[in-house]
N, C-alpha and C positions, 0 to 999 in steps of 0.2 A: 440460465440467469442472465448472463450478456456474451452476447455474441458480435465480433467485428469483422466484417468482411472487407477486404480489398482497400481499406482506409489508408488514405493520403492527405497530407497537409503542407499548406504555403502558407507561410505568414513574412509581411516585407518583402514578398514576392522569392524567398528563399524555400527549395524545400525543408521540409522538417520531419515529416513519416511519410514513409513510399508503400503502399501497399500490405500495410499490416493484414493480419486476419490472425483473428484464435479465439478461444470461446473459454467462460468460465462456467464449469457445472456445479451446485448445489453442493454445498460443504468444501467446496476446494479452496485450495489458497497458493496461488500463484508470484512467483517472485519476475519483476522484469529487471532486466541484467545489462550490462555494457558500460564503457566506458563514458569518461562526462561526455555532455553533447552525444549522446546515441539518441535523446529525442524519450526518455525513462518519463519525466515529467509531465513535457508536453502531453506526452500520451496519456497519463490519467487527466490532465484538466481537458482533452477533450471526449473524454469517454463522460466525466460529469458534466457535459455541455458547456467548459467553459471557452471551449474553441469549436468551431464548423469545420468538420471535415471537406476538404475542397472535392474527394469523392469516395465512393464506398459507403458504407453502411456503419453504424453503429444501435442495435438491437438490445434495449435491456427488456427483459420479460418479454421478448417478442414486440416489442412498441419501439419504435425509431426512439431515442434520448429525446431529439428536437421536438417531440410531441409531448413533450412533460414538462408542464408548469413549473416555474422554480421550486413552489410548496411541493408541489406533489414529487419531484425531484430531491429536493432535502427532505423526504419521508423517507425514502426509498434505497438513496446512498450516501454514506456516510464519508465523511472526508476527516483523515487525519494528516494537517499539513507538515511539510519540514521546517517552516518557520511560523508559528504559531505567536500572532502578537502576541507584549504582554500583560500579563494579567493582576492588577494591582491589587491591594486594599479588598482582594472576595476572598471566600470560604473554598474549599476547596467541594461544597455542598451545591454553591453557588453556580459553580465551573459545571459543575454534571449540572445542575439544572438547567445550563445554556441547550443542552440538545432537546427540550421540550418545547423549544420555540419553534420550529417547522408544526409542530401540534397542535397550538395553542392560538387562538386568535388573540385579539389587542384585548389588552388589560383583563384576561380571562384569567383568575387564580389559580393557582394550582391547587390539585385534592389530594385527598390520601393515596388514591392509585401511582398518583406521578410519585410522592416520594419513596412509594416502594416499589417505585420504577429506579428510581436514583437511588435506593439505597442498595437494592440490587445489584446494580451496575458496578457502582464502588466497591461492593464485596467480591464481585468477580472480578478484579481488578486489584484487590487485596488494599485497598484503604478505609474501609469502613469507619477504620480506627482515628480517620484524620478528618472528618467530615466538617469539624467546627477550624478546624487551623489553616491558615493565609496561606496563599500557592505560594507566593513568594519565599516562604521557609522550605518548600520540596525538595529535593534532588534532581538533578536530569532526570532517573528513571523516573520516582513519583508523577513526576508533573506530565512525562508519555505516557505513563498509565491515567492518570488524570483526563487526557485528550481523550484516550479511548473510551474510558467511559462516556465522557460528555459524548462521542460517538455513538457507544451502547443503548445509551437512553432516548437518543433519534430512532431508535428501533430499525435500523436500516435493512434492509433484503442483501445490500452488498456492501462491504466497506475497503475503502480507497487509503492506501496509507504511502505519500512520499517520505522515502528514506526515516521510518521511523527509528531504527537502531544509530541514527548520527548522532556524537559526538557522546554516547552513552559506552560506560566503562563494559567489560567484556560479560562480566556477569548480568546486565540489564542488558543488554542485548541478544543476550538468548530472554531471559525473563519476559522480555518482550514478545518474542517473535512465538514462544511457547505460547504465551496469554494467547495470541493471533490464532495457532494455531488450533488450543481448546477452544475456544469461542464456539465455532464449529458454521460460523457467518463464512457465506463462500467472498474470499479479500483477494485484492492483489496490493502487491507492495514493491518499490522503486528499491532496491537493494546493493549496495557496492563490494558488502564480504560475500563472494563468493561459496564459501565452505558453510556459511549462514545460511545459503538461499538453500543451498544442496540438504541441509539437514532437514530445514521444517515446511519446505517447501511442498507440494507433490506436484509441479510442472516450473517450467520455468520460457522464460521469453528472452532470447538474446537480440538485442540491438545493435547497431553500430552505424552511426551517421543515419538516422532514420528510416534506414534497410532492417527488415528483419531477417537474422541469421540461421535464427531453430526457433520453433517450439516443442516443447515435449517434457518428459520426465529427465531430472537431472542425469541420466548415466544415457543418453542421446542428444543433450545440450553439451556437457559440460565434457567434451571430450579436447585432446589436444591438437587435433587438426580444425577444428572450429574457434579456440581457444587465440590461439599462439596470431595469426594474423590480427585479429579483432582486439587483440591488447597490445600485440607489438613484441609479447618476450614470448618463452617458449616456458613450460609447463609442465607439470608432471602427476597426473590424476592416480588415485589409488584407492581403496577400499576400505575403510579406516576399522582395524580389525576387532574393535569395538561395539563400535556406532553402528557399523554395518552401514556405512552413508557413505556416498563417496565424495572426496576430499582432496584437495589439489595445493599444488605448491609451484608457484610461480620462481622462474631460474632468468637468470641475466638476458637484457633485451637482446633479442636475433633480428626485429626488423619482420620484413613480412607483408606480401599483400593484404589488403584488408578486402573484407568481404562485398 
């Protein structure tokens, strides 16, 4: 579904990504990891063309990004941002209807198909119930699940989410990150809990200063020799006798090359 090879970025003549590469396959859902300034951001706005890589490749469906229209572009991937203006005076009907507009030419109405595109959407997202009521009455979680749907109904091949679990209580932040991961839409997502990414995750992308650290499956990322420099303390991975996930617990700063 996208593939990036060797991808590099300068902006203000600063680097910012040195040579990424990694690939997302068909139902996956990837977390990218690191501390702030690793470059987590950057990197999905230019995976949706909103930055030129200065080299390397970025490949979705086999097609370079830079050869997709902006429509054709917002058909294809879905963006759910970390700061999402706000949203006054609409329906929370209204908000999902916003992802019909990559579909829709000017002043084109919408038909029964779209609203049981939308009503869909909101049901797998579990608000069906709230379809006539103002975002502004939502919750943090509601109005993330909100986004996603208006996502869901772009109908997208891949969906982009920065740091959607911020500033959302602990119960909405798995809520979330489950919703991501039934979808069954192959996602990546900007993520900062650690233990989070390791759960619903099935690969993960460590960053650090625009270097990439690891890719892979969490129990060959998330170890503590990879760990402990790229955060600066030292750490203690484990297998959470449960979960069957593995699960780490950061211990007082040691310091530490970075990668």
């Amino acid at each position: 579904m996208l593939n990036v090879s060797a991808v590099s970025l300068r902006l203000d003549n600063k680097p910012i990504l040195q040579n990424i590469s990694f690939s997302l396959q068909s139902g996956e859902f990837i977390g990218i990891i690191g501390p702030n300034g690793a470059g987590k951001s950057s990197l999905l706005r230019l995976l949706c063309n909103q930055y030129i890589a200065d080299s390397g490749a970025v490949l979705l469906k086999n097609v370079p990004v830079q050869q997709y229209s902006a429509a054709k572009l917002a058909r294809t991937v879905a963006v759910v941002s970390q700061n999402s203006p706000p949203l006054f005076s609409l329906t929370v009907h209204q908000v999902a209807a916003m992802g019909l507009l990559p579909r829709k030419s000017w002043f084109e109405l919408n038909n029964s198909e779209d609203d049981e595109c939308i009503n869909q959407a909101l049901q797998k997202v579990g608000l069906e119930h709230k379809t006539t009521q103002q975002v502004d009455t939502l919750s943090g979680g509601e109005l993330q699940r909100l986004y996603i749907a208006r996502a869901l109904v772009q109908q997208p091949a891949i969906l982009l989410l920065d740091e959607p679990t911020n500033h959302l209580d602990v119960k909405f932040q798995h809520q979330i990150l489950q919703l991501v991961r039934d979808l069954g839409i192959p996602a990546l997502a900007c993520l900062h809990d650690l233990n989070l990414a390791a759960m619903y995750c099935d690969k993960l992308l460590l960053l650090d200063q625009g270097v990439q650290c690891a890719f892979g499956p969490a129990d060959q990322v998330l170890t503590e020799a990879l760990l402990q420099p790229v955060f600066g303390m030292s750490c203690h991975t484990y297998l959470h006798p449960q979960l069957q996930k593995l699960q780490l617990t950061f211990l007082p700063d040691v310091g530490g090359n970075r990668c």
